[in-house]
C-alpha positions in Angstrom: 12.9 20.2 18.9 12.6 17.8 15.2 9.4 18.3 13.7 7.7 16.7 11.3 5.0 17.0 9.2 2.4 14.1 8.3 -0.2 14.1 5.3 -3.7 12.2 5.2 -5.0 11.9 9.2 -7.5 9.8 8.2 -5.8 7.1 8.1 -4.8 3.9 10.6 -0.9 4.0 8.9 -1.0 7.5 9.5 -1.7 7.4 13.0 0.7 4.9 13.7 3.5 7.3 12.6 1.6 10.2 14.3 2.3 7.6 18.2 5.5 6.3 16.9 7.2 9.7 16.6 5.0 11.6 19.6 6.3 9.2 21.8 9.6 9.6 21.5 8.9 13.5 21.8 9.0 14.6 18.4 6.7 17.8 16.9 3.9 16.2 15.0 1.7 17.9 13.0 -0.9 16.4 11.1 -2.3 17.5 8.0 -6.4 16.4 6.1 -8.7 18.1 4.0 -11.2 18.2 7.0 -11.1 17.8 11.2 -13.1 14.4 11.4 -10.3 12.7 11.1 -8.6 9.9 13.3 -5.2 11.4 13.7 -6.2 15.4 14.8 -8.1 13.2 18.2 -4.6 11.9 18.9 -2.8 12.9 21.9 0.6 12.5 20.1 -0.7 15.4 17.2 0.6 18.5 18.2 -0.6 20.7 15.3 -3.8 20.4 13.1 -3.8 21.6 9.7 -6.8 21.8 7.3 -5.7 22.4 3.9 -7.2 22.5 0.3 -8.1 18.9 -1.2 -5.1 17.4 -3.0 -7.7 15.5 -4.9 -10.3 18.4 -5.8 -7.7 21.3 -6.0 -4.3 20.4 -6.4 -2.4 23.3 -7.2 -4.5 25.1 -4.0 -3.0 22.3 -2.1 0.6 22.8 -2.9 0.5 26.6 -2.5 -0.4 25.8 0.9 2.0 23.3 1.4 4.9 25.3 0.4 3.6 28.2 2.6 3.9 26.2 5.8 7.2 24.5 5.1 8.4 28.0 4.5 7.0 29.5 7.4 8.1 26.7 9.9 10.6 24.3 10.1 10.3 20.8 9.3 12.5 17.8 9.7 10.8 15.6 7.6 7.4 15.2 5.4 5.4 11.9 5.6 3.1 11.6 2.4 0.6 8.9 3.3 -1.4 8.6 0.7 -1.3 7.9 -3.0 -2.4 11.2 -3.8 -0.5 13.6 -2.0 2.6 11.0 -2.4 2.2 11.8 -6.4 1.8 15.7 -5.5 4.7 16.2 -3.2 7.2 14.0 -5.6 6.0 16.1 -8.7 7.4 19.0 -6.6 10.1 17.3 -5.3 12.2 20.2 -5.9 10.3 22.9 -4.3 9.3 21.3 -1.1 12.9 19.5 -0.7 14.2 23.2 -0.1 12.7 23.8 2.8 12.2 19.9 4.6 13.5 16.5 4.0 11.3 14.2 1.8 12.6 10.4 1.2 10.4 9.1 -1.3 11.0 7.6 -4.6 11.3 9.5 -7.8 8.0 10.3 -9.0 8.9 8.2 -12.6 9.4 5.4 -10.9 6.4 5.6 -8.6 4.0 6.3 -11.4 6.1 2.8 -13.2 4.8 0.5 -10.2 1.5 2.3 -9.5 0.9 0.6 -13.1 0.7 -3.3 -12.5 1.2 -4.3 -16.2 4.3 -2.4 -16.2 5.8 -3.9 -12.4 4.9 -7.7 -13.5 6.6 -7.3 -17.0 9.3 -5.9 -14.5 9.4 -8.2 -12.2 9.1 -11.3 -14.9 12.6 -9.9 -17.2 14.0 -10.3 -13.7 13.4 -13.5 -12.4 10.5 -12.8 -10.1 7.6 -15.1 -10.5 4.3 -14.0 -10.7 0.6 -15.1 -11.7 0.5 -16.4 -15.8 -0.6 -12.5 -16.9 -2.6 -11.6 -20.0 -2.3 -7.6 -20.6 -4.9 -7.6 -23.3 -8.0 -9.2 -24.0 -7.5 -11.9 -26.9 -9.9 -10.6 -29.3 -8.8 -7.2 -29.5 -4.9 -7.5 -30.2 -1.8 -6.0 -29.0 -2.5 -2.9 -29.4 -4.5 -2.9 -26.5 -1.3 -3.3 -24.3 0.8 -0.7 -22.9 4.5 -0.4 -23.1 6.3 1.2 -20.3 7.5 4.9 -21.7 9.9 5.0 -18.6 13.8 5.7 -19.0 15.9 2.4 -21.0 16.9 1.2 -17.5 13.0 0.1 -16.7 12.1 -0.8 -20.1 11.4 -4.3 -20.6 10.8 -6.7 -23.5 7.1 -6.8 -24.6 6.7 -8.3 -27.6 5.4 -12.1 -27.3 4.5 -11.2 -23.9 1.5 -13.9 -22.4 -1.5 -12.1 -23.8 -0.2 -9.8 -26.3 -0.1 -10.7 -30.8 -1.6 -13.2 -32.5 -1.6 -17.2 -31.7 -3.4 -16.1 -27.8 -6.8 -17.5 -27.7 -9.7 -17.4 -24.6 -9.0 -21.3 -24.4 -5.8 -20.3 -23.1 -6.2 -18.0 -20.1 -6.8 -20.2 -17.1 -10.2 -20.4 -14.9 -11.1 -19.0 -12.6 -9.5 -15.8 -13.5 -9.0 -12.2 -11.8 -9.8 -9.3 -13.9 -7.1 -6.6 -12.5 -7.2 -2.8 -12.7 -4.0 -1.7 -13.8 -3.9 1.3 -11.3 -6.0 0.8 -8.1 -5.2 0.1 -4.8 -6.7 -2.2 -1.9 -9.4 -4.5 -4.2 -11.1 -1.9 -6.3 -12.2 -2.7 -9.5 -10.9 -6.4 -8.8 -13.2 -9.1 -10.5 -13.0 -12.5 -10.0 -14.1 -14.7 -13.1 -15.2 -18.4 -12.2 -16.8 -19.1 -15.5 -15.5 -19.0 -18.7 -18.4 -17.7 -20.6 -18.4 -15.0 -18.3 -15.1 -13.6 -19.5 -15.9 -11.3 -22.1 -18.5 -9.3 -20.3 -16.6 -9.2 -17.0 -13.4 -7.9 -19.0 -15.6 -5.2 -20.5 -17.3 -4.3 -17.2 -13.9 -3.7 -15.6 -12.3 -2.1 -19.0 -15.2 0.7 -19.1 -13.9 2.0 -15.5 -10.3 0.6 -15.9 -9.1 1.0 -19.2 -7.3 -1.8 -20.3 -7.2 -4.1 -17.1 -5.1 -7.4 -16.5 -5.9 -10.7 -16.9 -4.6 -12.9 -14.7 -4.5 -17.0 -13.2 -6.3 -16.6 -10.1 -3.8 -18.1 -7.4 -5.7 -20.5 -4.9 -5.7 -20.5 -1.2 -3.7 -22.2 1.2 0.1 -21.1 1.0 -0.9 -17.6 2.7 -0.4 -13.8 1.6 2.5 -11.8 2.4 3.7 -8.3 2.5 7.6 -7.6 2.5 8.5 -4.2 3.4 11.5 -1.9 3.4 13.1 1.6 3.9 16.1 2.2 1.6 18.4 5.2 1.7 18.9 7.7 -1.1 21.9 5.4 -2.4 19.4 2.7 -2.7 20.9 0.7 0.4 18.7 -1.2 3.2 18.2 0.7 6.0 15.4 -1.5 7.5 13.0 -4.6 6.1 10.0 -6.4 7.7 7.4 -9.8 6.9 4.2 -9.8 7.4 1.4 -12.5 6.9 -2.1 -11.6 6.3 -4.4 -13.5 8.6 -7.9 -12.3 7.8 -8.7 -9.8 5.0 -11.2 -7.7 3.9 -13.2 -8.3 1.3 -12.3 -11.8 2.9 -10.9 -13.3 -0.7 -8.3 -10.4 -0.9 -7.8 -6.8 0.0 -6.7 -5.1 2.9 -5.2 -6.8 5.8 -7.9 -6.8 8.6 -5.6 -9.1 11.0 -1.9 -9.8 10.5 1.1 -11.6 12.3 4.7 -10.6 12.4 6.7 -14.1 10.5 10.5 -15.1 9.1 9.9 -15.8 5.5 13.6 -16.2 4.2 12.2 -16.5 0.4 9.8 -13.7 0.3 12.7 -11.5 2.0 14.7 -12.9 -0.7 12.5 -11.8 -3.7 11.5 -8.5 -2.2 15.1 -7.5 -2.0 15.8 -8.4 -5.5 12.5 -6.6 -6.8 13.5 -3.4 -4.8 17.2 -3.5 -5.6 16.5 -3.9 -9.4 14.5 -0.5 -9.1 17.1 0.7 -7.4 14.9 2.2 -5.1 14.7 4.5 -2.0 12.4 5.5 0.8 9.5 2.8 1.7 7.5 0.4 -0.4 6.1 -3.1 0.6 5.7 -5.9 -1.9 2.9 -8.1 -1.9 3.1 -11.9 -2.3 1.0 -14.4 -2.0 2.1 -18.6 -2.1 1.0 -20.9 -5.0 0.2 -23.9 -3.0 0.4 -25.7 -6.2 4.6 -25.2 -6.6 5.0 -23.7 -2.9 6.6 -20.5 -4.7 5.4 -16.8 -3.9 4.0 -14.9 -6.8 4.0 -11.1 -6.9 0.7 -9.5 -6.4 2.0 -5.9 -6.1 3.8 -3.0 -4.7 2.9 -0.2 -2.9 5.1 2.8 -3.0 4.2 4.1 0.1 3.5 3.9 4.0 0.8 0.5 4.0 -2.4 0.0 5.7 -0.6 -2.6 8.7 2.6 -0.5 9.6 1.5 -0.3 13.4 2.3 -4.3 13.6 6.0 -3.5 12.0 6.2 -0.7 14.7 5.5 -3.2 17.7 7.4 -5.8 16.2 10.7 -4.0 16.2 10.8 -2.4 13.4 9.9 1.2 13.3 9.9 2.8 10.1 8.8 6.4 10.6 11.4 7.1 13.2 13.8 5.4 11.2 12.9 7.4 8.1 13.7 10.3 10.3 16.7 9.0 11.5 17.6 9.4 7.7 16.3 12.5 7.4 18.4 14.0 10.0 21.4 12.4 8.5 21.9 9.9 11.2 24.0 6.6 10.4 22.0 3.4 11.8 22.8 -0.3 11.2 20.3 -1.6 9.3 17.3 -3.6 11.1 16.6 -6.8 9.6 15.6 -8.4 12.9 12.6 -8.1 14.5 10.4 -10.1 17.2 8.4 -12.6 15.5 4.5 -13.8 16.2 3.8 -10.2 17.0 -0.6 -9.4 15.7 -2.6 -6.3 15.0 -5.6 -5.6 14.7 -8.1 -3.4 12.6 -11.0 -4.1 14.5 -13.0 -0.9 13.4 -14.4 -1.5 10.9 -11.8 -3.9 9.1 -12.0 -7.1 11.2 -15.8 -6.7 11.8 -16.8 -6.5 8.1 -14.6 -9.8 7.9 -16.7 -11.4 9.9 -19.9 -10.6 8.6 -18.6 -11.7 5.6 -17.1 -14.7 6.3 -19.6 -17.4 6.3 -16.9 -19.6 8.7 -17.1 -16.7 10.7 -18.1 -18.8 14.0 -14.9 -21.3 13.0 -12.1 -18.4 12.9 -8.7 -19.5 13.6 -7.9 -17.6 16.1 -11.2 -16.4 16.7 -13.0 -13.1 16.2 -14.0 -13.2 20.0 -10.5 -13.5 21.3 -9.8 -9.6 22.3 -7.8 -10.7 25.2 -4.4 -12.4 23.7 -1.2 -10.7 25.0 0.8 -10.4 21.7 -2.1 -8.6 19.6 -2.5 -5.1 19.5 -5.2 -2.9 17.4 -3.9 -0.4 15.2 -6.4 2.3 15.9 -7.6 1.3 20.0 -5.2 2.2 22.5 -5.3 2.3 26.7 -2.7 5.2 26.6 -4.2 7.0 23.4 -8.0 6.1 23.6 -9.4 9.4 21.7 -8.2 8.2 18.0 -11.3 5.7 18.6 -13.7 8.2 18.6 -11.6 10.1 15.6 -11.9 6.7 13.1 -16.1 7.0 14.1 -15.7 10.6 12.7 -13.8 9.0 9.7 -16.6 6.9 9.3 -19.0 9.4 8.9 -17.1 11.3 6.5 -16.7 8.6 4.1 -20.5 7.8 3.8 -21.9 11.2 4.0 -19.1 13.5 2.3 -19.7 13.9 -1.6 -15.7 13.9 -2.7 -15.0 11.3 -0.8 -18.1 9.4 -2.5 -16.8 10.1 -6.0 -13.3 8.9 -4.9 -14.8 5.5 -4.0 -16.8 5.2 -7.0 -13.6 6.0 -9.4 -11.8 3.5 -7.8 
């Protein structure tokens, strides 16, 4: 029988990998820090491990790790998280004796966790972005960083938007967004309307972020998309998938709370290009969203991991943890670039509900908040055939707001 081992059960990704391989009878066993957690209340998890925090105790975590890939066999690892992704791929070599793990080299993951160094990236090859400022005006370019990576990802930085002298706060455009440079979902994120209120909001961010973006803030109205992909180990496509976001939460940007499967020939296009120049392998998704001003996507960011809505990928066609373990067992595959379109999931708990109440249109939604009854939307976490994982996100719930580490993660981020 393949087995497989899965990090992070708290999470809504991870329980979509935990049903997407469990039903097609593979061996999963799930791994978090603690047993409230969504995934373990699956019928689909087959083995529940509690092991040391890989944020609080690291090294505990890996000698644990390595223990249970050693003592049984695994197909596969699926890192879910940030955290243990960074981990696993700084023991690549370890772990990769004893079970398959398809993730990008830990250099280049730490070069695209840093958002100064991906738009630099992206803008020396020909992907637009937001007008970017990596250092406050008034204190110089010694502020900004310079990508230490190998020379293939070094890019050109001086005269960069931002960066030496002739930059003054006249020129950065307003409204603004004041952008942690590592961060996920929208912490640390401010968004700067005024122009007075530049400096201070800068500083604010800079005292928990050091050194945080500036950039234009792009306006509403030509949507928000995430392009993802699965390459092989030669850097090849193995599978690709477009998403819009629908409703968010906070509503002006962060995590997908409602999103609909879409053909988006340009975005594919770009997030193709961006991948391929990085020459990179395993899964990431790049985030754009549309200047409605030009009609042209701009690069928000890439995640170098297993994202928040994977379940819609899954039900649209494209399934990228079996697929990764496809790869994994060596199997050849055509690639799957085509997948049923207009699909919608849901994160109702607690995603979609905190849109709403913070949504002041939120009796004007388009489609509404109240429409639980469409055929072609499913819920990421709510499901007839696997109902307990319900009860398991309520656990998740409470350990967020009541457990002290997870408290102090939230506040550093």
């Amino acid at each position: 029988m393949t087995n497989v081992l899965v990090t992070d059960g708290h999470f809504r990704k991870t329980l979509a990998v935990v049903r997407s391989l469990g039903r097609k009878g593979v061996r999963v066993t799930v791994g978090e820090r603690t047993f409230l957690n969504t995934s373990f209340f699956s019928k689909y998890c087959a083995k529940r491990l509690v092991y040391p925090s890989p944020r609080q105790f690291p090294d505990q975590f890996i000698e644990f790790l390595l223990k249970e890939i050693k003592r049984n066999h695994y197909d596969c690892l699926f890192p879910m998280e940030e955290e243990t992704l960074l981990l696993l791929a700084r023991h690549r070599t370890e772990i990769s004796g004893y079970a398959r793990l398809l993730i990008p080299d830990l250099e280049k993951i730490d070069f695209v966790r840093d958002k100064g160094n991906l738009i630099r990236f992206a803008e020396a090859h020909g992907i637009p972005t937001p007008k970017t400022f990596y250092s406050f005006p008034s204190q110089g370019e010694g502020i900004s960083r310079t990508p230490t990576l190998s020379p293939r990802f070094r890019v050109a930085t001086a005269g960069g938007r931002g960066e030496g002298e002739g930059v003054s706060l006249s020129s950065i455009p307003i409204p603004a967004v004041i952008k942690p440079r590592i961060s996920s979902g929208s912490f640390g994120i401010v968004y700067v309307k005024k122009r007075e209120d530049l400096r201070s909001s800068y500083q604010s961010v800079h005292e928990r972020y050091p050194f945080p973006l500036i950039q234009e803030w792009i306006p509403d109205g030509g949507g928000t998309f995430g392009m993802a992909a699965l390459f092989d180990e030669a850097s090849k496509i193995k599978a690709a998938f477009v998403h819009e976001k629908l409703r968010m939460y906070p509503v002006q940007g962060g995590p997908s709370t409602l999103r609909e499967g879409v053909e988006h020939p340009q975005i594919m296009k770009l997030g193709f290009s961006l991948f391929e120049s990085l020459n990179w392998a395993g899964v990431g998704m790049a985030e754009f969203k549309v200047d409605p001003r030009d009609e042209v996507p701009k690069l928000m960011e890439l995640n170098p991991r297993f994202w928040g809505s994977l379940q819609l990928a899954i039900v649209s066609g494209v399934d990228f943890p079996y697929l990764m373990l496809r790869m994994a067992r060596e199997e050849s595959f055509e690639p799957v670039l085509h997948y049923t379109v207009g699909k919608r999931c849901r994160w109702l708990l607690l995603g979609d509900i905190l849109h709403f109440l913070g949504n002041p249109d939120r009796f004007h939604l388009r489609p509404s908040f109240f429409d639980f009854s469409d055929p072609n939307t499913s819920y990421d976490i709510f499901s007839r055939d696997d109902p307990l994982p319900l009860l398991g996100s309520v656990a998740t719930l409470f350990t967020f707001l009541y457990d002290s580490e997870m408290k102090r993660f939230l506040e550093r981020r």
